[in-house]
BAKOL-123116 format. One record per residue: residue number from 1; x, y, z of N, C-alpha, C in turn. Coordinates in steps of 0.001 Angstrom, whole numbers, plus 500000, padded with zeros to 6 digits. Atoms other than C-alpha are relative to their C-alpha. Layout:
N
<NUM,<X,Y,Z>,<X,Y,Z>,<X,Y,Z>>
...
This chain:
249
<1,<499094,500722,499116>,<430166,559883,031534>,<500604,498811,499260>>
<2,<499228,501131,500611>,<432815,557516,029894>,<499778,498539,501203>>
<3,<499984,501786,498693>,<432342,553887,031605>,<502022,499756,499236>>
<4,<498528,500969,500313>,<436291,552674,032180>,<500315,499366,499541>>
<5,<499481,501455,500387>,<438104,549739,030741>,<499887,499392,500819>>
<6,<499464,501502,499018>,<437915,546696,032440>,<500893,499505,500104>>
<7,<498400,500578,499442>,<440125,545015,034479>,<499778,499045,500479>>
<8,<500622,501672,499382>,<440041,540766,034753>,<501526,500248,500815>>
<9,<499019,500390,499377>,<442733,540479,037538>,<499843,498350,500479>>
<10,<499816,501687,498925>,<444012,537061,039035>,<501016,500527,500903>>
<11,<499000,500339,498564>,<444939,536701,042420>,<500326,498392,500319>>
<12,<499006,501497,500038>,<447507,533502,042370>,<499759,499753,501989>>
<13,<500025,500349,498727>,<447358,533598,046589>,<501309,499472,500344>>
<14,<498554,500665,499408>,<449950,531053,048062>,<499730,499248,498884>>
<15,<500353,500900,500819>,<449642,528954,045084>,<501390,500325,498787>>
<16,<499374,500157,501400>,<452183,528589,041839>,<501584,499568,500585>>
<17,<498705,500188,499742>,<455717,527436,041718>,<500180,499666,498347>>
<18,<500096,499762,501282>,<457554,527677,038066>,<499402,498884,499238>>
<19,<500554,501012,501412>,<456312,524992,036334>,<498344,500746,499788>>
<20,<501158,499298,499738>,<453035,526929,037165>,<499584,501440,498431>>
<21,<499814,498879,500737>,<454797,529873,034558>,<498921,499324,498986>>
<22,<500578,500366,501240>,<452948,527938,031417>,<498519,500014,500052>>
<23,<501168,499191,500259>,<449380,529044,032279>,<500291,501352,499477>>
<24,<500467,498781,500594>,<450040,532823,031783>,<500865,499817,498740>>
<25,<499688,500352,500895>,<451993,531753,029048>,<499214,499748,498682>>
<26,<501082,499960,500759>,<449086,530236,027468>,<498722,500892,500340>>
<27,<501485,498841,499539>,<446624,532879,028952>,<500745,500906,498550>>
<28,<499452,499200,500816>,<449010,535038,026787>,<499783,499506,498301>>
<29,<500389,500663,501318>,<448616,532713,023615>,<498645,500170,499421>>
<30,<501181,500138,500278>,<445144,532487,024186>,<499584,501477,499418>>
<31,<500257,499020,499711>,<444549,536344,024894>,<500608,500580,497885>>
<32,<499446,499548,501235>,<446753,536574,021419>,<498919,499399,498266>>
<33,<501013,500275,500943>,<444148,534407,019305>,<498867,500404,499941>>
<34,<501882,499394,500361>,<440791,535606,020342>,<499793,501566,500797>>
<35,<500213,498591,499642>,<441370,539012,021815>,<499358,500121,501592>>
<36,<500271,500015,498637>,<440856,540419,024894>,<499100,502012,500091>>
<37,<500708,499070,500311>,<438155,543393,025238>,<500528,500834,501777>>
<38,<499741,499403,498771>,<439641,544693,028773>,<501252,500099,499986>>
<39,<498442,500162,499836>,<442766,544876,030491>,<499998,498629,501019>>
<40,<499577,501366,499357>,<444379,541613,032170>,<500685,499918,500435>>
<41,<498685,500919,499273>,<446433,540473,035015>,<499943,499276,501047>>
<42,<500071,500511,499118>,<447652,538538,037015>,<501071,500358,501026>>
<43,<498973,499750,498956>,<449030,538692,040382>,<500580,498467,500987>>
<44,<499841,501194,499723>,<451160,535721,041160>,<501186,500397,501568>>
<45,<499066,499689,499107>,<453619,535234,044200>,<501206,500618,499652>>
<46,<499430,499113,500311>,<456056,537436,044894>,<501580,499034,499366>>
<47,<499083,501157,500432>,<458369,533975,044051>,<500257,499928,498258>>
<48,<500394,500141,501316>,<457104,534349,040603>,<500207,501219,499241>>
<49,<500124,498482,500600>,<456867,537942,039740>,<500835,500168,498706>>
<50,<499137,499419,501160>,<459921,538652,037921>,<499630,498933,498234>>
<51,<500078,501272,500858>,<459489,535061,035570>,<499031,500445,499721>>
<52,<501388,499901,500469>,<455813,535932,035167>,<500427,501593,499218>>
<53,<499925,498533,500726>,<456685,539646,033780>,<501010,499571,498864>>
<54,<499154,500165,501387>,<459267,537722,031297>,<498670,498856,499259>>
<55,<501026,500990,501092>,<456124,534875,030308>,<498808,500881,499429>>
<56,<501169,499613,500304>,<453391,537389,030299>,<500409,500733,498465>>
<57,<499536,498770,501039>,<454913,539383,027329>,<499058,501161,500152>>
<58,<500359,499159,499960>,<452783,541931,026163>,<498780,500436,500483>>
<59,<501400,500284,499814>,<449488,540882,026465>,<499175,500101,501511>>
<60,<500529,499996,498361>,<449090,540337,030637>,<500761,500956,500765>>
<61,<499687,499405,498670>,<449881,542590,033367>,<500637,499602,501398>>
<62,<499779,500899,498690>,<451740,541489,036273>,<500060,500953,501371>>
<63,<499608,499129,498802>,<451335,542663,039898>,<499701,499422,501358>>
<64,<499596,500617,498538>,<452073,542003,043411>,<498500,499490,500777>>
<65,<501118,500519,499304>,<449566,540263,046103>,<499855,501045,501487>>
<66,<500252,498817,498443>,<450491,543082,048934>,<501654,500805,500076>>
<67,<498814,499228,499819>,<453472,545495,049519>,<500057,500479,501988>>
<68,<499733,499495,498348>,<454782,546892,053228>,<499566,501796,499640>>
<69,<499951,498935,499976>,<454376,550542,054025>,<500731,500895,499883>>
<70,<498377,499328,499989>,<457797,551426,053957>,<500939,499428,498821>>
<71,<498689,500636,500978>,<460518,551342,051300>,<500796,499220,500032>>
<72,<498925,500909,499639>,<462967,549737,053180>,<500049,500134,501203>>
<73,<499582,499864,498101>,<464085,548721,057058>,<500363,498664,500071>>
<74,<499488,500999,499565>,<464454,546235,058694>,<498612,499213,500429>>
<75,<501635,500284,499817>,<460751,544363,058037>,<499998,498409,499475>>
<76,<500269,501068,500362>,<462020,540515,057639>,<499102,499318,499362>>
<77,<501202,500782,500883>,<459773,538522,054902>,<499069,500926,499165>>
<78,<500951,499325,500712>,<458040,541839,053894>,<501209,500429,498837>>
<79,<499939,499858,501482>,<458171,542930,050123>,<499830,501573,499651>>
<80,<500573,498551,499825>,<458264,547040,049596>,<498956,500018,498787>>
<81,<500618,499750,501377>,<456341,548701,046646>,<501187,500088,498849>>
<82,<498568,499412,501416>,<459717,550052,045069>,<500176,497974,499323>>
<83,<500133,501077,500550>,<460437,546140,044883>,<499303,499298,498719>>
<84,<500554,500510,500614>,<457662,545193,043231>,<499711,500870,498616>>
<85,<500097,499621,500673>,<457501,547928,040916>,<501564,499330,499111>>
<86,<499064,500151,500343>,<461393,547218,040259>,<499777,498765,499258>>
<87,<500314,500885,500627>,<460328,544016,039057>,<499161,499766,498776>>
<88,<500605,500041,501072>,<458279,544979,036419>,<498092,499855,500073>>
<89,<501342,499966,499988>,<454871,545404,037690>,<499043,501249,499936>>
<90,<500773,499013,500482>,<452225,548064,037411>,<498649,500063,501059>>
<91,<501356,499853,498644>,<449747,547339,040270>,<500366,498723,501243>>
<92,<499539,501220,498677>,<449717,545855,043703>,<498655,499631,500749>>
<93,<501438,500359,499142>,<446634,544293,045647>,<500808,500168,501485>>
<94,<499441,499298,498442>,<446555,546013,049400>,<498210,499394,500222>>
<95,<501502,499884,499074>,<443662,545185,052122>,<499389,498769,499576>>
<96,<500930,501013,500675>,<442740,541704,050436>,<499585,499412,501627>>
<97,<500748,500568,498485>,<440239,540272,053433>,<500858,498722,500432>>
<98,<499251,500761,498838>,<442541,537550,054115>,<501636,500291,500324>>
<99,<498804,499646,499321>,<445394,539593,055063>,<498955,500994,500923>>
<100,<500205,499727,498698>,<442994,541752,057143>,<499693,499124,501229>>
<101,<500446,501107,498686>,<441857,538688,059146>,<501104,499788,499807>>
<102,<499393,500752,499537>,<444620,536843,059029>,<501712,500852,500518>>
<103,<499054,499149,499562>,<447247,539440,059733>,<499766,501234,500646>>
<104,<500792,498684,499198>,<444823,542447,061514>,<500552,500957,499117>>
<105,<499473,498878,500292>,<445803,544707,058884>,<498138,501112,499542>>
<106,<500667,499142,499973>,<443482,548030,059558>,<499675,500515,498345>>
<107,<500561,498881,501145>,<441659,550652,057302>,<501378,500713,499531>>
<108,<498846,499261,500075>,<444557,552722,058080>,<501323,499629,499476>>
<109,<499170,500550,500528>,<447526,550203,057715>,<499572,499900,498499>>
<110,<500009,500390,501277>,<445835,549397,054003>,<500138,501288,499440>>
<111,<499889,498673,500298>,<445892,553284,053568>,<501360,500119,499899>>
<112,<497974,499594,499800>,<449611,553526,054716>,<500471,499351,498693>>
<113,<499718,500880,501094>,<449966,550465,051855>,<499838,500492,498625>>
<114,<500477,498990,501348>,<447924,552121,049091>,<500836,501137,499698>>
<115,<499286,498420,499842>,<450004,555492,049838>,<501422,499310,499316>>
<116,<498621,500650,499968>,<453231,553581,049614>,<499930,499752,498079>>
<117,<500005,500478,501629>,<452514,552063,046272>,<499673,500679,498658>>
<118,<499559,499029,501216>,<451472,554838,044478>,<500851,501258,499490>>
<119,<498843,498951,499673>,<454118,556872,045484>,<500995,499148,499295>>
<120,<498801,500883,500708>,<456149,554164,043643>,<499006,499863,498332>>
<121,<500658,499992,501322>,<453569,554931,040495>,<499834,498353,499529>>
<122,<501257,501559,500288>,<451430,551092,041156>,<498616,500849,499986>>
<123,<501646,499479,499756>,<448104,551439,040697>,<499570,498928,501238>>
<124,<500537,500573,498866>,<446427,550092,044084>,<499067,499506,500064>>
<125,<501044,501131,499810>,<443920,547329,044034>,<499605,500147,501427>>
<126,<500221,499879,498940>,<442323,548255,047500>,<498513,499324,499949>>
<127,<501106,500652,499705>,<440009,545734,048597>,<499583,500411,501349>>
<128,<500991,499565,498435>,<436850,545931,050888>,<499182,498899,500134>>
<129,<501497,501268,499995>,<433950,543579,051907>,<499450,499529,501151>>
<130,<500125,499756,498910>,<432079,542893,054389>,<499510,498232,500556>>
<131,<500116,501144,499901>,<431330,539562,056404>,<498795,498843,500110>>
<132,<501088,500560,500177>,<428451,536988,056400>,<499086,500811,501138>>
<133,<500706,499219,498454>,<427349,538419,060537>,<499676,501269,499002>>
<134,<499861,498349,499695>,<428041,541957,059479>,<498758,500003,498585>>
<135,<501418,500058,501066>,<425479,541237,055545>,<498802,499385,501044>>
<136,<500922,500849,499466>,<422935,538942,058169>,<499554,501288,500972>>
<137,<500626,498750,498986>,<422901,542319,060379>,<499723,501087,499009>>
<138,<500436,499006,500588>,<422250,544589,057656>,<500907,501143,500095>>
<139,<498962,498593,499909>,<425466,546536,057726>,<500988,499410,499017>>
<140,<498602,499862,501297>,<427474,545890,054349>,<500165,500879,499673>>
<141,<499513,499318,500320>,<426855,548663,053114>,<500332,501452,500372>>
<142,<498885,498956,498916>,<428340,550922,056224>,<501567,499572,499930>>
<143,<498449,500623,499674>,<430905,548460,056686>,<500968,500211,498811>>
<144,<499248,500120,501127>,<431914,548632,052941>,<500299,501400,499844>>
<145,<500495,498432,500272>,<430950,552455,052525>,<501971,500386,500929>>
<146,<499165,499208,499260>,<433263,553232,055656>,<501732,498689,499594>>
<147,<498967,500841,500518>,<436025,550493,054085>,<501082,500845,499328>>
<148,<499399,499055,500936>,<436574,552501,051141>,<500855,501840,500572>>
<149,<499436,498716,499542>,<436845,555910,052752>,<501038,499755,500844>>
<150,<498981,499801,499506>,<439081,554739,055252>,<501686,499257,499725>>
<151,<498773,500823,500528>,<441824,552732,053066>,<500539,501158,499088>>
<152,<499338,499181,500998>,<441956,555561,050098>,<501078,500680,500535>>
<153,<499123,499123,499509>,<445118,557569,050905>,<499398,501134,500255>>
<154,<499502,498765,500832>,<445202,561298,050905>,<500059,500962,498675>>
<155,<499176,499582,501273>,<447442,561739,047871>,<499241,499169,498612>>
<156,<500682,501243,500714>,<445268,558853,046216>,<499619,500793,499098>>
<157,<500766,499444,501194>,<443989,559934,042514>,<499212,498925,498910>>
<158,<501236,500717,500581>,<440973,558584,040274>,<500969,498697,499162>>
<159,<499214,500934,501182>,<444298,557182,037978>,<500786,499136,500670>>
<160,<499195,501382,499456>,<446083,555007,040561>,<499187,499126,500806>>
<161,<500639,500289,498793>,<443187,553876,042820>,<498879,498697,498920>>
<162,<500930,501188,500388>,<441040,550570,042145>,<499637,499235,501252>>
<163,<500592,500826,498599>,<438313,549494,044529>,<499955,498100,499540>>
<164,<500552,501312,499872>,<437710,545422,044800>,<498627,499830,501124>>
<165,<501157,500498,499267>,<434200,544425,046433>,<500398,498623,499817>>
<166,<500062,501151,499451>,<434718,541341,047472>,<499319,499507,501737>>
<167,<501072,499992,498836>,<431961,540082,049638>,<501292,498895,500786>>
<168,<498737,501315,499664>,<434548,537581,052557>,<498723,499288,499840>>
<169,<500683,501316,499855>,<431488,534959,052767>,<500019,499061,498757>>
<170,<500106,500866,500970>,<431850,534267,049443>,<501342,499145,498905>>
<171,<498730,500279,500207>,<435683,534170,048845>,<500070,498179,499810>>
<172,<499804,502169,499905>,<436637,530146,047452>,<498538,499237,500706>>
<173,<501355,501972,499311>,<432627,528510,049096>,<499596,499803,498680>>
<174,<500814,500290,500747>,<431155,528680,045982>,<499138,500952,499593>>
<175,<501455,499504,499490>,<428410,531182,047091>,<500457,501503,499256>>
<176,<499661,498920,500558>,<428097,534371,045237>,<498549,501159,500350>>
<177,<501318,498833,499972>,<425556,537456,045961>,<499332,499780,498505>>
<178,<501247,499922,501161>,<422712,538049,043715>,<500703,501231,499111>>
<179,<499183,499092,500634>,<423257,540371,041058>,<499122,501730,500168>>
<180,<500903,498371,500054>,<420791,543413,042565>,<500824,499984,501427>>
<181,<499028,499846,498544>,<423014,542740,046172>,<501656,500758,499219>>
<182,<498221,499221,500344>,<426383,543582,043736>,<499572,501202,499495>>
<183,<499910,498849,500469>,<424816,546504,042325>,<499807,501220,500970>>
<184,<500180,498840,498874>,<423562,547872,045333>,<501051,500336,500733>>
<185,<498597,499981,499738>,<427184,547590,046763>,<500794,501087,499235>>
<186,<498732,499178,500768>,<429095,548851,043827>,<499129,501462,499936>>
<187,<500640,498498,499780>,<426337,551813,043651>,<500430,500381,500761>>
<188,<499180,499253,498925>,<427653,552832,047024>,<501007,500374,500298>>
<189,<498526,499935,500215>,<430879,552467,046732>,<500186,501233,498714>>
<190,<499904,498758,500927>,<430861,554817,043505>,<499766,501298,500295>>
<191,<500221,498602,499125>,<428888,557522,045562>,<501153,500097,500730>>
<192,<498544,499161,498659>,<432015,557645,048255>,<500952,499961,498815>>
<193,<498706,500078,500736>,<434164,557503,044775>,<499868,501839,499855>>
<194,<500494,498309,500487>,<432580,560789,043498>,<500392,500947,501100>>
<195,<499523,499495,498989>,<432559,562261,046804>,<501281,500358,500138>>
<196,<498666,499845,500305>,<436467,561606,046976>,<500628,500836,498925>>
<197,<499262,499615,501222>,<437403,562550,043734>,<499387,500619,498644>>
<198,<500428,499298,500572>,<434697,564797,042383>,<498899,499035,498332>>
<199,<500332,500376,501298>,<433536,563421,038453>,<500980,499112,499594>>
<200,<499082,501616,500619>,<436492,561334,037842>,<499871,499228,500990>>
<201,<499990,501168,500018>,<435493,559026,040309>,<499016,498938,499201>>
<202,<500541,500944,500923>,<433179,557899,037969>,<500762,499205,498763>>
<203,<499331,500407,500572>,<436269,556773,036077>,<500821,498838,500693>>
<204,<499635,500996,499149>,<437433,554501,038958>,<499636,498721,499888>>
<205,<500442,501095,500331>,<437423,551069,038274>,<499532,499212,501297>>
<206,<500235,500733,498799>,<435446,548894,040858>,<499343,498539,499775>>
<207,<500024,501494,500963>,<435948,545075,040445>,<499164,499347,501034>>
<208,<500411,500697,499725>,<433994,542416,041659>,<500764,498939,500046>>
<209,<499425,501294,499613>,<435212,539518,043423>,<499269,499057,501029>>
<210,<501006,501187,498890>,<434261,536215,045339>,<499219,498963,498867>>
<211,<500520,501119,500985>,<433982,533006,043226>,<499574,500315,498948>>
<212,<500434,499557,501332>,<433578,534729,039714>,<500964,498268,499357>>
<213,<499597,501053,500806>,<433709,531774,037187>,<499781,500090,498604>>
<214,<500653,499639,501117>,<433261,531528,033758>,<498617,500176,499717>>
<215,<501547,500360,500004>,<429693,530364,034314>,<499555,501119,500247>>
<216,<500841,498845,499352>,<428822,533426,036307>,<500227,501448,499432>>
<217,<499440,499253,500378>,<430993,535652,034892>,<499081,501299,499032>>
<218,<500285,498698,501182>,<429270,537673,032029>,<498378,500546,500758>>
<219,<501261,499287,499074>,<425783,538065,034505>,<500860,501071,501099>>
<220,<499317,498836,498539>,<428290,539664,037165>,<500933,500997,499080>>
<221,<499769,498930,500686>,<429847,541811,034463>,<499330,501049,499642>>
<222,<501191,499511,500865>,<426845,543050,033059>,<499284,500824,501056>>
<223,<500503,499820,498849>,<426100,544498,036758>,<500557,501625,499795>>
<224,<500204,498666,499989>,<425617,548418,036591>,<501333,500198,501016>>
<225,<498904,499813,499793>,<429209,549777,037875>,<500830,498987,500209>>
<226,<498751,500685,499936>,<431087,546750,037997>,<500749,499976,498648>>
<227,<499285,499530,501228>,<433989,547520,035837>,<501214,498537,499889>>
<228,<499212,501095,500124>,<435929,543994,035989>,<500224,499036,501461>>
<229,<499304,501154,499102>,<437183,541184,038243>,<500755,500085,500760>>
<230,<498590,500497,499677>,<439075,539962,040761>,<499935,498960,500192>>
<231,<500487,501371,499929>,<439206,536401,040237>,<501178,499194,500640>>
<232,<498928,500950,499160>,<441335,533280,042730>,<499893,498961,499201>>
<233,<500053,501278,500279>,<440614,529888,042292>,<499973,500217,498132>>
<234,<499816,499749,501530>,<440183,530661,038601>,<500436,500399,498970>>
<235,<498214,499000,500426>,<443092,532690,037915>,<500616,498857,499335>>
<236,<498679,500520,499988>,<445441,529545,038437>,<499623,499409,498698>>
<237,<500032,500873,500984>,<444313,527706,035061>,<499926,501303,498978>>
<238,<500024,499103,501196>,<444664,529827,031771>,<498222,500241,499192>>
<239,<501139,500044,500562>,<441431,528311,030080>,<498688,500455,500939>>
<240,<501260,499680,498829>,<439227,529029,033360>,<499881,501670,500150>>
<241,<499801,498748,499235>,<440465,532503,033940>,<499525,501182,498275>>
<242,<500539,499089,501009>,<440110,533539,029750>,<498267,499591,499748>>
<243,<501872,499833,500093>,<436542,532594,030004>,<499532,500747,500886>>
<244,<500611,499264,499469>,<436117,535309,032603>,<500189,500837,499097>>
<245,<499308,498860,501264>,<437923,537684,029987>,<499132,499573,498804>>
<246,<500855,500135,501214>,<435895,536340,027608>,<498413,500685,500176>>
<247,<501318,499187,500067>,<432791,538110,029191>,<500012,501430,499211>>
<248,<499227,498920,500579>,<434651,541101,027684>,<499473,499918,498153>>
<249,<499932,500369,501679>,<434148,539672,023953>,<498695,501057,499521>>
C-alpha cells in the first residue's frame, strides 16, 4: 500500500486583504530555500484568489474556502466552482464546520458542493467533525463515520476527494485531541474510504485539523493515516504555517 503525499493546506477564513499577499510570497521564498516534503496551499478569500495564484508562483497551491452548487443563477454573494477554478485554483474546501453551523449547510448540500467542484476538475477538501456534546456522548465516531459517507458525491473518485477531520471543539481554543483519539478517528474514516472506493481509498488523503501549530505539528503528523493538515490561525503568517510544512522535512 503506497501512503499518499501530504497536503499542509491553509484556510485564510475572513481574514487577508492585499497587503496580506507578502506572506505566501514569502511562504513561497521560504518553501524555495529549505524545501518542502509535501504538497502546499493555501486557501485565501475569494477577494484574494486571483493575486494569490499570481504571488504563489510555483511552489503553493491556491484554492477556494467554499463554492455554490450550481454554475451559475441567480445566487447573490455566492462564488461557483467554474469561478474558482477559472481563477487558477486546483481545490476548493466544502462542509468546513463553520459554514455548517453557521449557514445549516447539510451532508447533502456539502455533497451537492463536492459534486459541483469536481465536475469543474477541483479536488474537494470535504470536511467532517464532530462536536464537544456529540465526543462527551461517545458518538464521534458515528457522527464522523456517517459525515463522510454522506458528503462524498456519487461521481466522487479516490483522485479528487480529500477528507479533513477536524474535531469543531477544537477549531481556534487552543485544545487539540490526543494523538490515539486522531488515530482512532482517521482509522475510521479510512475504513468508510475503502468501502467507497475499494483499495484506492487507501490513497485518499485525510488531513487533520483544529489548532495544528508548529509545536504540535510533527506528533500530529506522525499519527497512523493522517496524511497532512488543515491549518487557520497559522496559515495567516508564512513563518508559522512553514513550520507545519516543516514536519514534512
Amino acid at each position: 500500500m503506497t501512503t499518499p503525499k501530504a497536503l499542509v493546506a491553509g484556510n485564510w477564513k475572513m481574514n487577508g486583504v492585499a497587503a496580506n499577499l507578502a506572506e505566501i510570497e514569502k511562504l513561497n521564498d521560504l518553501i524555495a530555500g529549505g524545501g518542502a516534503n509535501c504538497d502546499v496551499l493555501i486557501c485565501p478569500p475569494f477577494t484574494l484568489i486571483h493575486q494569490s495564484v499570481q504571488a504563489a508562483g510555483e511552489r503553493v497551491e491556491i484554492g477556494g474556502q467554499d463554492c455554490h452548487a450550481n454554475i451559475s443563477g441567480a445566487h447573490t454573494g455566492d462564488v461557483s466552482a467554474a469561478m474558482i477554478k477559472d481563477q487558477g485554483c486546483s481545490y476548493v474546501i466544502v462542509g468546513h464546520s463553520e459554514r455548517r453551523t453557521d449557514h445549516g449547510e447539510t451532508d447533502e448540500m456539502v455533497s451537492s458542493k463536492a459534486d459541483a467542484a469536481q465536475k469543474e476538475e477541483l479536488v474537494a477538501i470535504i470536511c467532517v467533525g464532530e462536536t464537544e456534546a456529540e465526543r462527551d456522548a461517545g458518538d464521534a465516531l458515528s457522527v464522523v463515520t456517517s459525515q463522510v459517507r454522506g458528503s462524498i458525491p456519487a461521481d466522487a473518485t479516490a483522485d479528487n476527494t480529500v477528507i479533513a477531520y477536524e474535531p469543531v471543539w477544537a477549531i481556534g481554543t487552543g485544545r487539540t485531541p490526543t494523538a490515539d483519539d486522531v488515530a482512532e478517528v482517521h482509522a475510521a474514516i479510512r475504513n468508510v474510504l475503502t468501502e467507497r472506493f475499494g483499495d484506492a481509498g487507501n490513497s485518499v488523503r485525510i488531513l487533520y485539523g483544529g489548532s495544528v501549530k508548529p509545536e504540535n505539528a510533527r506528533e500530529l503528523m506522525s499519527v497512523a493515516n493522517v496524511n497532512g493538515a488543515l491549518v487557520g490561525g497559522a496559515s495567516l503568517k508564512a513563518d508559522s504555517f512553514y513550520g507545519i510544512v516543516q514536519a514534512y522535512d
